[in-house]
C-alpha positions in Angstrom: 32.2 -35.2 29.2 31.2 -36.6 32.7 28.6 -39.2 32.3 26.3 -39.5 35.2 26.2 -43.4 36.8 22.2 -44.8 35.9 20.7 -45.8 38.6 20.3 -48.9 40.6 17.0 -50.3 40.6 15.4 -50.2 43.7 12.1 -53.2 42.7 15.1 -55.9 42.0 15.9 -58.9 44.2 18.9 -57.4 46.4 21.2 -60.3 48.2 23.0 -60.1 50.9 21.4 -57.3 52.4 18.7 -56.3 54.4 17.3 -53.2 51.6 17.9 -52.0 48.1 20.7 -49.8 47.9 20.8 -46.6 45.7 23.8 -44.5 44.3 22.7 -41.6 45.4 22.5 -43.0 48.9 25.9 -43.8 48.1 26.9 -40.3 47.3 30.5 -39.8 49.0 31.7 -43.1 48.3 33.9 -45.4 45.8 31.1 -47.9 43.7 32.4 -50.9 41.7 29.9 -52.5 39.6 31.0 -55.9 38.8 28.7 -57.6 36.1 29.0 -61.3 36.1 26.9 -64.7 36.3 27.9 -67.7 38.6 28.4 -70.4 35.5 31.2 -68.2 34.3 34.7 -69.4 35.4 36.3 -65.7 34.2 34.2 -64.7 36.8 35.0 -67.1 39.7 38.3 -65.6 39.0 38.1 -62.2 40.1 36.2 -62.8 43.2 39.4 -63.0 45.1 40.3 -59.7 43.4 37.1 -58.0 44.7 37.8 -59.5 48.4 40.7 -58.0 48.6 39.7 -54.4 47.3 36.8 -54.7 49.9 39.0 -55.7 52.8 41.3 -53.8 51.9 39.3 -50.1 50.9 36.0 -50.0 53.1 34.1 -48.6 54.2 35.3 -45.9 51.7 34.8 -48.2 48.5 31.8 -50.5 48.1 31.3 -53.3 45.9 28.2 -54.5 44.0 27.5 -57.7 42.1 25.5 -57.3 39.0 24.5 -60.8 38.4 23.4 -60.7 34.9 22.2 -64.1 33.7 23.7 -65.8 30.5 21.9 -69.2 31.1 18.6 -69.3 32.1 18.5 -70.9 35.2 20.6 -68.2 36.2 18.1 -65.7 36.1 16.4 -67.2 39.2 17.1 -65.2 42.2 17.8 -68.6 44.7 19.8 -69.7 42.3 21.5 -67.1 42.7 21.9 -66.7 46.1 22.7 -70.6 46.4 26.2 -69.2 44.3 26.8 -66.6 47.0 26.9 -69.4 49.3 28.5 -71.5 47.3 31.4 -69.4 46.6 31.3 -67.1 49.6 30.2 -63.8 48.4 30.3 -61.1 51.2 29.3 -58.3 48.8 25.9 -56.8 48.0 24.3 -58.2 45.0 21.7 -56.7 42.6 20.0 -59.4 40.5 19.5 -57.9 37.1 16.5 -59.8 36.3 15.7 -58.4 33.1 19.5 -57.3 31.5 18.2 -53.7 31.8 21.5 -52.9 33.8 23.6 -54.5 31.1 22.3 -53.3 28.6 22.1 -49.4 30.6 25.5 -49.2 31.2 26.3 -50.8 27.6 28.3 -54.2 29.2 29.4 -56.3 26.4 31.1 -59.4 28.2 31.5 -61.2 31.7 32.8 -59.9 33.7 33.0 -56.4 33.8 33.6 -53.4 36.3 32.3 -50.2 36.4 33.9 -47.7 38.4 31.4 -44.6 40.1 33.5 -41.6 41.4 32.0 -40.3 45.2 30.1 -37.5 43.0 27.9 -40.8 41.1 29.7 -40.5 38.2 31.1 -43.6 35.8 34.9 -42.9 35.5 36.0 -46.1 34.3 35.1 -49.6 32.5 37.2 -52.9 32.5 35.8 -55.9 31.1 38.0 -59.3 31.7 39.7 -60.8 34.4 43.6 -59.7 36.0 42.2 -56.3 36.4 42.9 -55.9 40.4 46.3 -53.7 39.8 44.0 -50.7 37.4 40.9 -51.3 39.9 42.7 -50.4 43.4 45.0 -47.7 41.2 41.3 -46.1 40.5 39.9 -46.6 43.9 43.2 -45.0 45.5 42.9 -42.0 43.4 39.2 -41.5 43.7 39.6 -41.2 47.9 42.9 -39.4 47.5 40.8 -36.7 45.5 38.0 -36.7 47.7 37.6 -32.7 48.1 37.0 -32.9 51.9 39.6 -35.3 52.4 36.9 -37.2 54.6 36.8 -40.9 54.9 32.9 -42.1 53.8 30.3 -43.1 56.4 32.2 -45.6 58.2 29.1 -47.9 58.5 28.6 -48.3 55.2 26.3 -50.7 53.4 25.4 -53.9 55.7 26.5 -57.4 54.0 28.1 -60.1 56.0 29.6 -63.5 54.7 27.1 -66.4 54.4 27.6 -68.6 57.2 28.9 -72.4 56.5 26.9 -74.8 56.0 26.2 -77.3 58.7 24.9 -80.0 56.5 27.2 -83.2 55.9 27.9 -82.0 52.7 27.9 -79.0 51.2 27.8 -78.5 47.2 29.5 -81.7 46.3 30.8 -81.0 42.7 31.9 -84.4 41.8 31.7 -88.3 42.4 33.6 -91.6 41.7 32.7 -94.8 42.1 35.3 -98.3 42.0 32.8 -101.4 42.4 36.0 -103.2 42.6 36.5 -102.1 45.9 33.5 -100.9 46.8 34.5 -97.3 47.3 32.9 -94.2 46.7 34.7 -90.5 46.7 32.8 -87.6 47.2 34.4 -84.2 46.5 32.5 -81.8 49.2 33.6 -78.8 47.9 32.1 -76.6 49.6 33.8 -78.4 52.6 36.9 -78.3 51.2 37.7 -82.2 51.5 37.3 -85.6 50.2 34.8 -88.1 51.6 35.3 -91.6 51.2 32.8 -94.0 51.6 31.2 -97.6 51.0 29.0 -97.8 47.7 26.1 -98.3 50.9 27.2 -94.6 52.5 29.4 -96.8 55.2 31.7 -94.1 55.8 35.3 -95.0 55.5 37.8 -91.8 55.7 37.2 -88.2 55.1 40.8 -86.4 53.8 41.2 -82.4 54.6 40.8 -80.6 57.3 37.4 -78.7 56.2 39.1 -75.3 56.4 39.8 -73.8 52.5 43.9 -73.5 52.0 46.9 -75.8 50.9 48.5 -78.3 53.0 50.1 -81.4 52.4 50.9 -84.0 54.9 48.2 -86.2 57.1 45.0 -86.8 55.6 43.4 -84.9 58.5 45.3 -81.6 58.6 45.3 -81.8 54.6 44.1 -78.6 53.5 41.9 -78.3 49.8 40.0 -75.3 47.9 36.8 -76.1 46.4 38.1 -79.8 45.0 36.0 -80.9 42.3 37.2 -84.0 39.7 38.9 -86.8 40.8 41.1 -90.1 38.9 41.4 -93.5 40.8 44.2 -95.2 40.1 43.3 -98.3 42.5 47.2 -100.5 41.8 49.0 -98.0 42.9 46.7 -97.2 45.3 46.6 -93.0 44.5 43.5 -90.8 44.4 44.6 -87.8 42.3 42.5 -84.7 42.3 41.5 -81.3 40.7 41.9 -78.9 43.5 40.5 -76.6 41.3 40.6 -73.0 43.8 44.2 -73.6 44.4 44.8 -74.3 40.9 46.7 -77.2 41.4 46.6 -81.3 40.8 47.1 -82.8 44.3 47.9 -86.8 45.1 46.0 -88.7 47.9 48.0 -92.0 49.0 45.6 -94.1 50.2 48.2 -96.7 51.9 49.5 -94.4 53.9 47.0 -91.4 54.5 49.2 -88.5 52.9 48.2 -86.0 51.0 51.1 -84.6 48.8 51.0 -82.2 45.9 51.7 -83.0 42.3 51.4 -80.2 39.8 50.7 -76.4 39.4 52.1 -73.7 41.2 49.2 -72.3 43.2 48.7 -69.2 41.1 46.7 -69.0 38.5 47.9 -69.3 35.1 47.6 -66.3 32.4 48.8 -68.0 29.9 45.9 -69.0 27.1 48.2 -70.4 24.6 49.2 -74.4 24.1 52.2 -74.9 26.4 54.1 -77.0 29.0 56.7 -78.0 31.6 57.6 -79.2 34.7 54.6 -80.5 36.8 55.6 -78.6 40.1 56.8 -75.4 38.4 53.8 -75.0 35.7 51.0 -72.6 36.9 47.5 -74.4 36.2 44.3 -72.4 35.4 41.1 -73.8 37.4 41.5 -77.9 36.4 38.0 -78.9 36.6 37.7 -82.5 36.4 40.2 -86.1 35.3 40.8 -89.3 34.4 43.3 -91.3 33.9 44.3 -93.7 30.8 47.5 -95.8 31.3 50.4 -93.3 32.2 48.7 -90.5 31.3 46.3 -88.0 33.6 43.7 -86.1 31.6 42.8 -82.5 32.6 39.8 -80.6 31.7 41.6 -77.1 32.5 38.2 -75.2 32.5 39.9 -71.7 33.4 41.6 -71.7 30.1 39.5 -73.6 27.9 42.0 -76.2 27.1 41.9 -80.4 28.1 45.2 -80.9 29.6 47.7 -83.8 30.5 50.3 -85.2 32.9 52.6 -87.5 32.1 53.2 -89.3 35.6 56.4 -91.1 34.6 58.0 -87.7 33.3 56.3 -85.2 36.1 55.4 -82.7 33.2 52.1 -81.5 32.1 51.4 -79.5 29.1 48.6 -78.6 26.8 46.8 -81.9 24.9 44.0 -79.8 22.8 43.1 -76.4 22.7 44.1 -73.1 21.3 43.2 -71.1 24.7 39.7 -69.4 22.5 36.6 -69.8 24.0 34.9 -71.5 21.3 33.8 -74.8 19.5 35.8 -76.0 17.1 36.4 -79.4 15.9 39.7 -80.7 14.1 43.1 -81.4 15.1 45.3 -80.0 17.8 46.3 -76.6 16.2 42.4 -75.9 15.5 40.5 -77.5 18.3 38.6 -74.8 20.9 36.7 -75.9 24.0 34.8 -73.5 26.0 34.9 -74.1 30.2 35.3 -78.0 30.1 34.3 -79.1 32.9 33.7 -83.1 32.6 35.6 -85.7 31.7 35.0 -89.6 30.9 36.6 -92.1 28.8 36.6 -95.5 27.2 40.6 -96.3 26.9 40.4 -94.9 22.8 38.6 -91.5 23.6 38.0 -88.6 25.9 34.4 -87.5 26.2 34.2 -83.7 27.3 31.6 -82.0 28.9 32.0 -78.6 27.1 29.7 -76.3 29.4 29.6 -73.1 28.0 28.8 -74.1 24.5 26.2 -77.0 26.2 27.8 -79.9 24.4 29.1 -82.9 24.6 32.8 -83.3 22.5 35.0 -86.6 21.6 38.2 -86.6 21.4 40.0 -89.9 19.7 43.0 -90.6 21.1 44.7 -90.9 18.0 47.9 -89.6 16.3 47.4 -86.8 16.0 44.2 -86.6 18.0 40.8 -85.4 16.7 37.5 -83.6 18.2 34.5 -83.9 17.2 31.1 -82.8 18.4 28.7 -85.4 19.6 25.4 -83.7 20.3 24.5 -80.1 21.3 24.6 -76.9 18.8 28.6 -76.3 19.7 27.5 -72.6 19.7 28.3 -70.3 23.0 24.5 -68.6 23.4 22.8 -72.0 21.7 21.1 -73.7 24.9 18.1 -75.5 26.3 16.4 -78.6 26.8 15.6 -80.2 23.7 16.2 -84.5 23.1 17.0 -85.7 19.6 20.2 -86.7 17.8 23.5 -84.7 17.2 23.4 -80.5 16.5 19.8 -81.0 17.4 20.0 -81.3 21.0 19.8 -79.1 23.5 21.5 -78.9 27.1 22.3 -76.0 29.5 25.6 -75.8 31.4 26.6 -79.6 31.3 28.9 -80.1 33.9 29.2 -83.8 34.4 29.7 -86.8 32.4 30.6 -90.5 32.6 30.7 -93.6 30.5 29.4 -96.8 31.5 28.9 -100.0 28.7 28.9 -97.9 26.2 27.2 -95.7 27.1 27.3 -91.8 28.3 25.6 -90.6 30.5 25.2 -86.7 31.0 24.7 -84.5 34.2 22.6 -81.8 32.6 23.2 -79.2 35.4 20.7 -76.1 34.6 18.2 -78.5 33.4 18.5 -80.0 36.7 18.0 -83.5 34.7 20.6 -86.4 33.7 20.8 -87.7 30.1 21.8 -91.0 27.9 24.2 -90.2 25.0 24.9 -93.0 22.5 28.3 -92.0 20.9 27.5 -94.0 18.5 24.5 -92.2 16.9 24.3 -88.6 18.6 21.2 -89.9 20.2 20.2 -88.1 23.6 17.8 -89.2 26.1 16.2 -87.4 29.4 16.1 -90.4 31.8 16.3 -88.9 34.8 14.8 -85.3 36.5 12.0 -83.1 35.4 13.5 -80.3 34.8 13.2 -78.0 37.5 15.3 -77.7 40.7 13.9 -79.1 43.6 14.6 -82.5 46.3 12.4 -85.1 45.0 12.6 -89.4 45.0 11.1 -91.3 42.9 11.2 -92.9 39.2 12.8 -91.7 36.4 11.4 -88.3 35.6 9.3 -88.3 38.4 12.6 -87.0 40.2 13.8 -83.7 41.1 17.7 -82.7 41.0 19.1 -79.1 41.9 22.3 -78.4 39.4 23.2 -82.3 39.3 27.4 -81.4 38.8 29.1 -84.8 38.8 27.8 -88.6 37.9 29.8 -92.0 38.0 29.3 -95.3 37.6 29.3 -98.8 39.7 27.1 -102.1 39.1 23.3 -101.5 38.4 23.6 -97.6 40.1 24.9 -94.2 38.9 25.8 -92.0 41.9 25.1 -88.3 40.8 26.4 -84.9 42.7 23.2 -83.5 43.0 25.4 -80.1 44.1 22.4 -77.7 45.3 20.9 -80.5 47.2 24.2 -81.1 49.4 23.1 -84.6 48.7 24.2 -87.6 46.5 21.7 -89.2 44.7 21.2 -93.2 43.6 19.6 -94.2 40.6 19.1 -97.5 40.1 19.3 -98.1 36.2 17.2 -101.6 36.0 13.8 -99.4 37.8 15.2 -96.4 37.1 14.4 -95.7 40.7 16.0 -92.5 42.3 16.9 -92.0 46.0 19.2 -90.1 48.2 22.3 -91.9 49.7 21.9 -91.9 53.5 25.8 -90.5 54.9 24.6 -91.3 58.8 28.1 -91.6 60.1 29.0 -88.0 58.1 28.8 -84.9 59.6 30.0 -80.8 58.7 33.4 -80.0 59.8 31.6 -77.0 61.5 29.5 -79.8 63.5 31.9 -82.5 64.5 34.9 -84.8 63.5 34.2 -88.0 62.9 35.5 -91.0 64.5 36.9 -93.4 62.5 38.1 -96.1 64.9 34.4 -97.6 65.2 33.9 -97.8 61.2 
């Protein structure tokens, strides 16, 4: 029985183009549905995927994002299109405010496709991500069977790729401060490249070329993809780095300005299960953040829900805790589950993890064997919110970014827009700075306003925060508790200008 394709609603927001689009204006033509939301790392991951298919299929196939919000802040429609900016989207998408899509065409998980024959009917559903090979083989068959043979209006639907940004930063994802020598790096990932800089904003180096790709070699035709965490290893003078869209660990010498690769493959790993190898010739799986404790590099592997680590003496890398299941589980090694880690911060005997999907924040002692343990948030995958307290009775959204300073941890609470205090100690969790909605606001404490705050570090009186939607870095001052935005006057967009150096 041929089930007929519900329809698209017409009152939604619609992004990335002009008007709402219908499927029966679309009547002669190949329709993937692709149900997602922008937190969702399985669903970074098939983006490339749906590029490809468009490239490579239209104007006879046309592709439609379904952005069906998990989180709450996701169900904001600038939010949204902030991710299509973000990340590049050149597809139509179709916010589905209130899950009526999802729940129309019966979608049980993120993401999924829905395949819509030329005659508007659903021929196919595939939930999960390495689905490209099944997609196009449906897509060739549908316009091979066409009955007139015809190619499909060769306009098609009008979308075009968001422009770059020409601000001096675009969605920075993480920071890391060294008062020792007064350094700040900035991951502008949207820029693809690492800005150094004085703790003042006195702009020292920028490393990358601003153009997405991989390429070692000189610090200014260095190529990244959407870098994000970052591990300072000031004797030896090496910035190491998640490059997380190439899936790979990269090296930055900062003696003599080269940029040099150090593990992963460049494809993305499939593999969920603990395992290991040779640093060059092990596929990685969207490394999100590090740090580094003696010898060892730690890896938050948010692509397959593991924490990660290098050996830099040995040049291997293997899995440190994690069975590969999206979950929260604490325990040993052979039990432990993370879900999307994407922050990582340490005090020599323990790894803090950001654990995003679940909205907590986990410990891990660096024992023998090693043990997790949750340190505040429910540990529960739809358990979310903003909510201060102690332990399983706090509430975050998304937490993306963490870092630990005296003692203390402090928490980039992305979706609530807000950054928290965690005593380790207790559980105890504190809003100190944000109010809890997006927005660009100075000012004290929670008089401020953050937009998805990803990344926070550490130096002297200040945290430095990634305040990502704002393009912006943010300095709070923890004595006042005074918030303001780090002035980057010698920075510009690699769309704009290249900045000279020579004068710095």
């Amino acid at each position: 029985m041929r089930v007929r394709a519900p329809e698209l609603p017409q009152a939604n927001p619609w992004l990335n183009t002009p008007s709402p689009l219908s499927l029966k204006a679309l009547r002669g033509q190949v329709v993937i549905l692709d149900f997602w939301t922008y937190g969702c790392i399985n669903c970074l991951h098939v983006l490339p995927d749906l590029k490809f298919l468009e490239q490579t299929y239209g104007p006879q196939l046309v592709v439609i994002g379904v952005h069906t919000a998990k989180f709450e802040h996701e169900s904001d429609a600038a939010s949204v299109q902030a991710a299509i900016a973000r990340y590049q989207i050149s597809h139509l998408v179709l916010v589905d405010c209130d899950r009526s899509l999802w729940d129309q065409y019966a979608i049980k998980a993120w993401p999924t496709f829905v395949v819509i024959d030329p005659q508007g009917y659903v021929v196919a559903t595939l939930a999960g991500e390495g689905q490209r090979p099944a997609l196009e083989a449906l897509v060739q068959r549908l316009i091979t069977a066409r009955p007139d043979g015809a190619a499909a209006d060769p306009a098609g639907p009008v979308f075009s790729l968001p422009p770059a940004l020409p601000t001096p930063l675009a969605f920075p994802g993480k920071v890391l401060a060294d008062p020792e020598s007064d350094t700040l790096f900035i991951a502008d990932s949207g820029h693809h490249r690492i800005v150094i800089t004085r703790l003042d904003g006195t702009l020292v180096a920028v490393v990358g070329s601003g153009q997405a790709g991989w390429r070692d070699g000189d610090e200014s035709l260095a190529q990244f993809s959407s870098p994000q965490g970052m591990a300072l290893d000031l004797q030896q003078q090496r910035l190491y780095l998640a490059d997380t869209g190439n899936h790979r660990l990269r090296q930055i010498d900062l003696a003599s300005h080269q940029v040099s690769t150090l593990a992963g493959t460049g494809t993305q790993s499939r593999i969920l299960f603990p395992h290991g190898g040779k640093a060059l010739e092990t596929a990685l799986n969207s490394p999100w953040d590090l740090v580094q404790v003696g010898k060892t590099i730690y890896i938050a592997m948010a692509g397959s829900h593991q924490i990660w680590q290098m050996d830099l003496a040995q040049d291997t890398v293997q899995t440190f805790m994690g069975t590969g299941a999206e979950f929260c589980v604490d325990g040993p090694p052979e039990v432990a589950a993370f879900a999307q880690p994407s922050g990582l911060a340490t005090d020599g005997q323990h790894l803090f993890v950001a654990d995003s999907e679940t909205s907590s924040i986990r410990a891990i002692a660096l024992t023998t064997p090693p043990q997790v343990k949750t340190l505040c948030g429910s540990g529960d995958l739809f358990e979310f919110g903003d909510v201060d307290g102690v332990g399983n009775q706090v509430r975050l959204q998304h937490c993306l970014g963490l870092t630990q300073a005296a003692g203390t941890l402090w928490i980039a609470d992305t979706y609530n827009h807000k950054v928290k205090r965690l005593d380790p100690t207790t559980g105890t969790c504190q809003t100190l700075f944000g109010q809890g909605q997006a927005g660009l606001q100075e000012g004290a404490g929670t008089a401020a306003l953050f937009s998805e705050p990803a990344g926070v570090t550490a130096a002297h009186e200040y945290l430095y925060v990634a305040d990502t939607n704002n393009h912006a870095i943010r300095r709070l001052h923890l004595p006042s508790l005074a918030v303001t935005t780090l002035a980057l006057p010698q920075l510009c967009s690699p769309q704009v200008c290249w900045p000279d150096f020579s004068k710095s």
